[in-house]
Wavefront OBJ file of the C-alpha trace (Angstrom):
o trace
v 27.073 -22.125 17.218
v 25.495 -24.377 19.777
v 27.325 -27.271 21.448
v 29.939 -26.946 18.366
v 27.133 -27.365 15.473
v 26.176 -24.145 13.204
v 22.402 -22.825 13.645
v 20.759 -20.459 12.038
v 20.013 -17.680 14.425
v 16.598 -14.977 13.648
v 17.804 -11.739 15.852
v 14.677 -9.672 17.016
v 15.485 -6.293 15.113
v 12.857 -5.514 12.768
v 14.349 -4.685 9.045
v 11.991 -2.473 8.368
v 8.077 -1.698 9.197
v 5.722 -2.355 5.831
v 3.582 0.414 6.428
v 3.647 4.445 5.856
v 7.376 5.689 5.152
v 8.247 1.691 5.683
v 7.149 0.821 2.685
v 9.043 3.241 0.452
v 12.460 2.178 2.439
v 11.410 -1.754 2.028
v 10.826 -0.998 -2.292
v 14.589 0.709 -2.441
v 15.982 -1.879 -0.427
v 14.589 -4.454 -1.980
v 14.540 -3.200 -5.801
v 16.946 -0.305 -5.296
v 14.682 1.828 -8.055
v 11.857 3.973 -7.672
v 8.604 2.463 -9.315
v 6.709 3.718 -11.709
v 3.523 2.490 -10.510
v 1.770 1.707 -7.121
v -1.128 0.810 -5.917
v -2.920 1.110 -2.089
v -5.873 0.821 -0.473
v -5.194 2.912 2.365
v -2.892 5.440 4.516
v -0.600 3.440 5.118
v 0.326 3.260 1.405
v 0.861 7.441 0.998
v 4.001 7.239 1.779
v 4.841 4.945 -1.009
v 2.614 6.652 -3.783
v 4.290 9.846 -3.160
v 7.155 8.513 -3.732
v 6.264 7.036 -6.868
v 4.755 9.785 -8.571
v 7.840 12.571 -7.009
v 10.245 10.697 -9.703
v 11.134 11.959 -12.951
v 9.251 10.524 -16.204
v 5.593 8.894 -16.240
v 4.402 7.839 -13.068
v 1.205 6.200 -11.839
v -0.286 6.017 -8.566
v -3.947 4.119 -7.808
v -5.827 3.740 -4.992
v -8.675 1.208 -4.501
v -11.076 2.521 -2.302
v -13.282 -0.485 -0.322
v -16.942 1.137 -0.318
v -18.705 -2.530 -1.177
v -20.256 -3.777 2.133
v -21.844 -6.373 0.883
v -19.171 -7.385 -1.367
v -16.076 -6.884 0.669
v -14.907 -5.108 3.724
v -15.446 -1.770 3.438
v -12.920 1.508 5.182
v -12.974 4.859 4.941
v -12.684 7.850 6.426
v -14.040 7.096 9.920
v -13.051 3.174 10.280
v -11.046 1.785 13.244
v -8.649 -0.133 10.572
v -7.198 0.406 7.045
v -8.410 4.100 7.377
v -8.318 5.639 4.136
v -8.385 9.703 4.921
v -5.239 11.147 4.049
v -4.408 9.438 0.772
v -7.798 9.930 -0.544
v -7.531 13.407 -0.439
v -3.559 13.821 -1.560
v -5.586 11.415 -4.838
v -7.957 14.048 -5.361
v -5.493 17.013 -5.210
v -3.178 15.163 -7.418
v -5.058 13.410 -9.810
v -4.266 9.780 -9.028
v -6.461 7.155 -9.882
v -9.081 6.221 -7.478
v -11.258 3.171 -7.838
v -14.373 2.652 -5.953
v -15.010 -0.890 -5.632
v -18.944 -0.621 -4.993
v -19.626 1.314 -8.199
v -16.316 0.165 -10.415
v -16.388 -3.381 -10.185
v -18.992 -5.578 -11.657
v -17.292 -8.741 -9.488
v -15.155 -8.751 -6.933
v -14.263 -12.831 -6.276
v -14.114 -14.997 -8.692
v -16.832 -17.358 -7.244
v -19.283 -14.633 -7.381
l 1 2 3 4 5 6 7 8 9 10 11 12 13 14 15 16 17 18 19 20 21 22 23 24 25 26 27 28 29 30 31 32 33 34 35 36 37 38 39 40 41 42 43 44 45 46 47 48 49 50 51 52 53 54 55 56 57 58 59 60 61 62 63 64 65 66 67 68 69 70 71 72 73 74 75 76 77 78 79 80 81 82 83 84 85 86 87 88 89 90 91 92 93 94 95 96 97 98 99 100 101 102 103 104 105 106 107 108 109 110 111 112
């Protein structure tokens, strides 16, 4: 209340963080179910493909992986942002679906 009148009031406390074990704890509070499918692009989405593919029944987990320069913005292993290291490997141990943009995809934008 302000001068007697109702206003809506945003506090400063972050719900949660969407990134690494954020995102898992955003898709339960928000859908209260595990998937059964996910999709990232980079490390900060392990967290949530574990997860998804540590429940019970048929699970999927893909990962796109940016390698088209020319195309797109392309991150990796050694890039200063959307670093994808960690979840590439956990992929290749577990047998997730990786795609690789550069060789996978004939278009990326539709105006192309």
């Amino acid at each position: 209340m302000q001068d007697g009148i109702p206003v809506p009031v945003k506090l400063l406390e972050i719900d949660f963080v969407n990134d690494n074990a954020g995102k898992p704890a955003g898709i339960q509070k928000h859908i209260s179910r595990r998937p059964i499918a996910s999709f990232g692009n980079s490390d900060g989405d392990l967290e949530m493909l574990q997860w998804t593919t540590a429940g019970t029944g048929a699970r999927f987990a893909l990962l796109v992986h940016h390698t088209d320069t020319d195309r797109e913005w392309a991150y990796d292993r050694h890039s200063t942002f959307g670093r994808l290291d960690k979840a590439l490997d956990e992929a290749i141990v577990k047998g997730w679906t990786v795609v690789d943009m550069k060789s996978d995809w004939q278009r990326v934008f539709s105006f192309e």
